[in-house]
C-alpha positions as CSV (number, residue, x, y, z in Angstrom):
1,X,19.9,87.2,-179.0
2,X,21.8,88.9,-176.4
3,X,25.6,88.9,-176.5
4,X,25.5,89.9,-172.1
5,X,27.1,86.8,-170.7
6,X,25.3,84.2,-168.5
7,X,26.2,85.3,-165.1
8,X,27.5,82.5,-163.1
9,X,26.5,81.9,-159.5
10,X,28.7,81.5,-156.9
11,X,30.9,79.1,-155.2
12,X,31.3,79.4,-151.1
13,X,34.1,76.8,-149.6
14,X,33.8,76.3,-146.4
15,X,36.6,74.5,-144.6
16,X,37.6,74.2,-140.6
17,X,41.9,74.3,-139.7
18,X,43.4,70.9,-140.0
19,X,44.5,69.5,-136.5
20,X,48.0,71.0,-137.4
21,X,47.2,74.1,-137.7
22,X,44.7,73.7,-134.8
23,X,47.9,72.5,-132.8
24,X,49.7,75.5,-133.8
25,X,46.8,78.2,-133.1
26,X,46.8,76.7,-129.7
27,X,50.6,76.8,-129.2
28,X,51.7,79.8,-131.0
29,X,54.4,78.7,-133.0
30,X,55.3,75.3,-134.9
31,X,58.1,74.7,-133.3
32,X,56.0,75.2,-129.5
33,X,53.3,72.9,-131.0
34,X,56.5,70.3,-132.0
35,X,58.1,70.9,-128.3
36,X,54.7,70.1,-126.2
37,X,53.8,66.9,-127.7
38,X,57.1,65.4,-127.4
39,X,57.3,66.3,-123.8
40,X,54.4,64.2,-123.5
41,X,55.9,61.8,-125.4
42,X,53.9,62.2,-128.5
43,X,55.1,62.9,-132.1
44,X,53.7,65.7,-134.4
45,X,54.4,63.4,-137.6
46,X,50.9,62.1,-137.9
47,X,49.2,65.6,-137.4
48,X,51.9,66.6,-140.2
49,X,50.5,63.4,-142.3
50,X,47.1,64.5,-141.9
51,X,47.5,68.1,-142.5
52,X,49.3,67.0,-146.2
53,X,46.3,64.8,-147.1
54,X,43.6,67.5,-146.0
55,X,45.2,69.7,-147.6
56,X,45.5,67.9,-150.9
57,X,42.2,67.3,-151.1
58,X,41.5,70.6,-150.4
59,X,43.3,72.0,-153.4
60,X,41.9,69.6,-155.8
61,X,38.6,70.4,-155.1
62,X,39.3,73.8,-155.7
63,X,40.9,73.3,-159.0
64,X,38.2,71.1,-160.1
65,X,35.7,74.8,-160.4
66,X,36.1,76.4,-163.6
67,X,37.7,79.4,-163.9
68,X,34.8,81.5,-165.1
69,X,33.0,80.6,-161.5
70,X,33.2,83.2,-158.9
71,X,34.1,81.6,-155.6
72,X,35.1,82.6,-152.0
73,X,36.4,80.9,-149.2
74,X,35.0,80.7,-145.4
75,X,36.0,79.3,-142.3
76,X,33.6,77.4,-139.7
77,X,34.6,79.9,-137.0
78,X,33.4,82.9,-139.4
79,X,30.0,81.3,-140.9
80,X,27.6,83.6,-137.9
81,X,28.8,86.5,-140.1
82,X,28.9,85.8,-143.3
83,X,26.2,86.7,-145.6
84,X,25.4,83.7,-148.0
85,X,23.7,85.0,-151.4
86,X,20.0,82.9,-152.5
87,X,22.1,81.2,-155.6
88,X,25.3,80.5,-154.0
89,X,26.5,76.9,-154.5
90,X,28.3,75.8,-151.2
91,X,31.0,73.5,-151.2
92,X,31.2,71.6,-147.8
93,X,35.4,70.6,-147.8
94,X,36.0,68.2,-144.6
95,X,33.9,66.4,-142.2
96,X,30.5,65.0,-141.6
97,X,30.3,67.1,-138.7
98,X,31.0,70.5,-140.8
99,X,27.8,69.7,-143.0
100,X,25.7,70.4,-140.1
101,X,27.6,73.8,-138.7
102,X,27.0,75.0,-142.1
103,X,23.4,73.5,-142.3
104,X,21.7,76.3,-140.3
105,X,22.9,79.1,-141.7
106,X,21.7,78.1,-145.5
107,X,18.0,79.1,-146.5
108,X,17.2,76.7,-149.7
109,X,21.1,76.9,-151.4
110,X,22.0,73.4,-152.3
111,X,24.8,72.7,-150.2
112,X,27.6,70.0,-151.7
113,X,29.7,68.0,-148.9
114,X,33.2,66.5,-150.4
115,X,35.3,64.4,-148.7
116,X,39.0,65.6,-148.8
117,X,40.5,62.6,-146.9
118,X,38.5,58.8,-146.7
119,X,41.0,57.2,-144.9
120,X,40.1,59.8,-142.0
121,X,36.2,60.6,-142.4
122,X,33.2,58.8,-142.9
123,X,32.0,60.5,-145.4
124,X,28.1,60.0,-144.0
125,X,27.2,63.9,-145.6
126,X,30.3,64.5,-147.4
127,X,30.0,62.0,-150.1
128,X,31.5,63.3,-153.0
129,X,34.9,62.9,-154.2
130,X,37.6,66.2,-154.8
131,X,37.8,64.6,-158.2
132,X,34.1,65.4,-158.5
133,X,34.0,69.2,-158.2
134,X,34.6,70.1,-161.9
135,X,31.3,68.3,-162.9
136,X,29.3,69.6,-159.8
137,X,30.5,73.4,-160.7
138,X,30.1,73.2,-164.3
139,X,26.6,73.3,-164.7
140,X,23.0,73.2,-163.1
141,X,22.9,70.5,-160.7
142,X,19.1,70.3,-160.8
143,X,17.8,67.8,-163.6
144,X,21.2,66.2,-163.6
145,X,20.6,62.4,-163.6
146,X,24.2,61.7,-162.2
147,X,23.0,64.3,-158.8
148,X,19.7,63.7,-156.3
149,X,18.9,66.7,-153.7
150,X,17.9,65.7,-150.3
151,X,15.9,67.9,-148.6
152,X,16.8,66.8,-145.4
153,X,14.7,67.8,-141.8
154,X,15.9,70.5,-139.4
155,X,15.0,70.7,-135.8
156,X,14.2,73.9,-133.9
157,X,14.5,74.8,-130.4
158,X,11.7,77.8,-130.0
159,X,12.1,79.1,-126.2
160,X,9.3,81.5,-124.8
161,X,11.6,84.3,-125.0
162,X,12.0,84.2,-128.8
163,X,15.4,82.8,-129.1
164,X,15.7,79.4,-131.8
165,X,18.1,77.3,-132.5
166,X,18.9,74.9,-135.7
167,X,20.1,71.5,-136.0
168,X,20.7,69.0,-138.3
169,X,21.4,66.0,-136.2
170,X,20.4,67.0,-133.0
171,X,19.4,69.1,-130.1
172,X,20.9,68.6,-126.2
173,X,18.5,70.2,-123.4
174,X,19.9,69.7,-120.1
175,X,22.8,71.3,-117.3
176,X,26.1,72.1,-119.1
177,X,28.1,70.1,-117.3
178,X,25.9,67.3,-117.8
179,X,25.3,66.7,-114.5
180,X,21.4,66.0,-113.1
181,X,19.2,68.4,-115.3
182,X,15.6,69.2,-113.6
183,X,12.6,70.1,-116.1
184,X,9.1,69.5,-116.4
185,X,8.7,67.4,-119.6
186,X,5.2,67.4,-121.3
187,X,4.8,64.7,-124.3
188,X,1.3,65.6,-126.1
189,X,-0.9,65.0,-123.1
190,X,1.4,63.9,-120.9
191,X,3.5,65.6,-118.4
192,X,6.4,64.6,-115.8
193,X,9.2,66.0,-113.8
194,X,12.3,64.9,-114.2
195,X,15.9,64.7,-112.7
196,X,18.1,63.4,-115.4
197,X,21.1,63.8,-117.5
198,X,19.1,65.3,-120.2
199,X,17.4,65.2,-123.2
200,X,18.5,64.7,-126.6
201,X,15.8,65.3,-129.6
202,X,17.4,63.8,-133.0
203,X,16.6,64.3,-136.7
204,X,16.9,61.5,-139.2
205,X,20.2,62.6,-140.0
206,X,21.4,62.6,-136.3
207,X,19.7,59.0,-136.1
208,X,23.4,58.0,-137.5
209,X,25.0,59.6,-134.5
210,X,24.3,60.6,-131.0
211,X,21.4,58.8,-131.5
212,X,22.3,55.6,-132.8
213,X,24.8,55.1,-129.8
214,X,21.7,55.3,-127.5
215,X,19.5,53.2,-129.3
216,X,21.9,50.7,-129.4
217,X,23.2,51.0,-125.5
218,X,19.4,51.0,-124.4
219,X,18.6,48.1,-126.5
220,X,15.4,49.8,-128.0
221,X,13.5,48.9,-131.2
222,X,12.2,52.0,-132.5
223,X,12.1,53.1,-136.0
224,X,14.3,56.5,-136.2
225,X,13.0,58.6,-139.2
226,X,14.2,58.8,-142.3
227,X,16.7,61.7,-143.2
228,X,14.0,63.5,-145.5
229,X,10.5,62.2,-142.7
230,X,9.2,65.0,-140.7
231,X,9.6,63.4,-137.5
232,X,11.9,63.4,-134.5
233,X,12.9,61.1,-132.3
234,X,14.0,62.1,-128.5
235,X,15.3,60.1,-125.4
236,X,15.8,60.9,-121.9
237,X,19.0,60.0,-120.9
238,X,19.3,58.3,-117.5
239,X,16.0,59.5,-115.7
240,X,15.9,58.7,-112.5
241,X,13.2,57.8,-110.5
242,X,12.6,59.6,-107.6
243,X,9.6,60.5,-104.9
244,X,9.6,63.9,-106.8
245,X,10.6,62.9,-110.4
246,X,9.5,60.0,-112.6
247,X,10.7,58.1,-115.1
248,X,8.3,56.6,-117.9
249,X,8.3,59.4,-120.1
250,X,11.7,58.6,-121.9
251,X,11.4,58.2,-125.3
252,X,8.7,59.1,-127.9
253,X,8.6,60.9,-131.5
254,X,8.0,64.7,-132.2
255,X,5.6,65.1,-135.3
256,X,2.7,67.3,-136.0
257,X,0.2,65.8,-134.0
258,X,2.5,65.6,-131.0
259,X,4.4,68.0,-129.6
260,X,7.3,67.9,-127.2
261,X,8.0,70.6,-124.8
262,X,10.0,71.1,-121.8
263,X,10.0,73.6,-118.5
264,X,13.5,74.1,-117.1
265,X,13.6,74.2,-113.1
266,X,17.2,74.8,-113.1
267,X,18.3,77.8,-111.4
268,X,21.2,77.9,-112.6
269,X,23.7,75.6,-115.6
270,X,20.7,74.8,-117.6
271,X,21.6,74.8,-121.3
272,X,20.0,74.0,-125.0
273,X,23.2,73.3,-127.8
274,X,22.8,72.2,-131.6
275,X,24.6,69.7,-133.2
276,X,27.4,69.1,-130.2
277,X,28.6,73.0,-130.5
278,X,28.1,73.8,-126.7
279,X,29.5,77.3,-127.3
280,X,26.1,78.1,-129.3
281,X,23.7,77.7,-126.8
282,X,20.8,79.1,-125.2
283,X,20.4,79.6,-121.0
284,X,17.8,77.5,-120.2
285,X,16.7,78.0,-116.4
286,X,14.1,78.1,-114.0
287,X,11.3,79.9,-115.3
288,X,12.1,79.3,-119.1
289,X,10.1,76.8,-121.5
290,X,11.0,75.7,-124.8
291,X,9.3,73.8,-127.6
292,X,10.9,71.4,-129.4
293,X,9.6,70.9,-133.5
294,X,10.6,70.3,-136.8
295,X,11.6,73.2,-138.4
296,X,10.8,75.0,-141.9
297,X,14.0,75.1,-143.3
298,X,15.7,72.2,-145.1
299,X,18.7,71.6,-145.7
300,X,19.1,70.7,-149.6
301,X,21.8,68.5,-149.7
302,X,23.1,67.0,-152.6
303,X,24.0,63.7,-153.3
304,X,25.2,60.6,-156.0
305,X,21.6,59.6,-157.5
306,X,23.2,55.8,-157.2
């Protein structure tokens, strides 16, 4: 038997700033942060409050890996250039919404999401305790009764040019300032131009978001898929129906037999953003056409098997 010791995989943290220190990046200094919101008449204790809770959450999570576990630390605004190993074990440490910056960046690692403050997030994707670390770290997650992995569906944005773009809960196609988008939108066989104030294509995870809030303002009964079902759903949002631009192709799935694609006629504005991050986009004007799909990748996210 060999006496080399069992090399232990990594742990990557990733974490955003807490709206205090947000505040304070913005403003320079504490004390300018403190000086602007009460000359609007605001207070700085509850961004103070929620900064102490974060960041107690924070540090037991980290004290809950075992010593003998490598680990490294990496913030949402540096996660384009860092270089994620095959084995890493990443700990998502904050909100839903971080789960899926992180999400497209991953190729296969299982990815954790823990929840450093339920009295402020949801806890949709980040559903594990801080408390829960130590047992997470400790050993293999796979074949763990107490742990399930969900291999939850990506979406891709493929343009004719080569450029993609990931998402976990959705995709927006349309002008950036939201304002009347003009495309061509073919639906399997069916084609139409449209003036509207675009398009949103949703995974199942995104069906409890973005999503959700038009299904419910539209009043439609559609089944969204499931978080794990390779399908999409997608929605036009306000078409409007013209002399020049129709209206009837506005909702629909994208699955293997039927692919969504659309033609941008925008000369200028157009846009295609992941997962609400409009500063990671693609230019989507006239002249440009981009296929919408469910991607390769998964995201293996793991979760409480009850």
């Amino acid at each position: 038997m060999s006496d080399t010791p069992r090399r232990r995989s990594r742990v990557v943290v990733v974490t955003r700033p807490t709206p205090l220190e947000q505040l304070v990046a913005r403003y320079g200094t504490y004390a300018q942060a403190k000086f602007i919101l009460a000359s609007t008449g605001e207070r700085i204790d509850w961004y103070e409050a929620t900064h102490e809770r974060l960041e107690h959450g924070l540090g037991r999570a980290l004290q809950g890996i075992p010593q003998d576990r490598p680990y490294t630390r990496v913030e949402r605004a540096d996660l384009d250039r860092f270089l994620f190993a095959p084995d890493d074990l990443v700990l998502v440490v904050g909100q839903d919404g971080l789960v899926a910056n992180v999400a497209k960046y991953l190729a296969g690692q299982l990815a954790v999401g823990v929840n450093p403050d339920p009295s402020r997030y949801d806890g949709v994707l980040c559903r594990h305790a801080p408390e829960q670390v130590a047992a997470l770290t400790a050993d293999a997650i796979e074949g763990d009764a107490r742990w399930r992995i969900e291999a939850r569906v990506l979406a891709e944005a493929v343009c004719d040019d080569g450029q993609r773009l990931l998402a976990l809960n959705d995709l927006f196609i349309g002008h950036i300032s939201h304002q009347s988008a003009r495309y061509r939108l073919r639906a399997g066989d069916h084609e139409e131009r449209h003036s509207s104030s675009g398009v949103i294509v949703s995974t199942g995870t995104g069906a409890t978001g973005w999503t959700r809030s038009i299904v419910r303002q539209r009043g439609l009964e559609i089944a969204l898929p499931a978080v794990d079902e390779p399908r999409l759903a997608w929605f036009v949002r306000e078409p409007w129906p013209s002399v020049a631009t129709g209206a009837s192709l506005d909702v629909g799935n994208v699955d293997a037999a039927t692919p969504l694609s659309i033609a941008s006629e925008m000369s200028e504005g157009g846009v295609i953003f992941a997962d609400g991050i409009e500063t990671d986009r693609i230019d989507f004007v006239s002249g440009r056409r981009v296929q919408l799909r469910i991607a390769e990748r998964r995201l293996n996210l793991v979760v409480p098997a009850a």
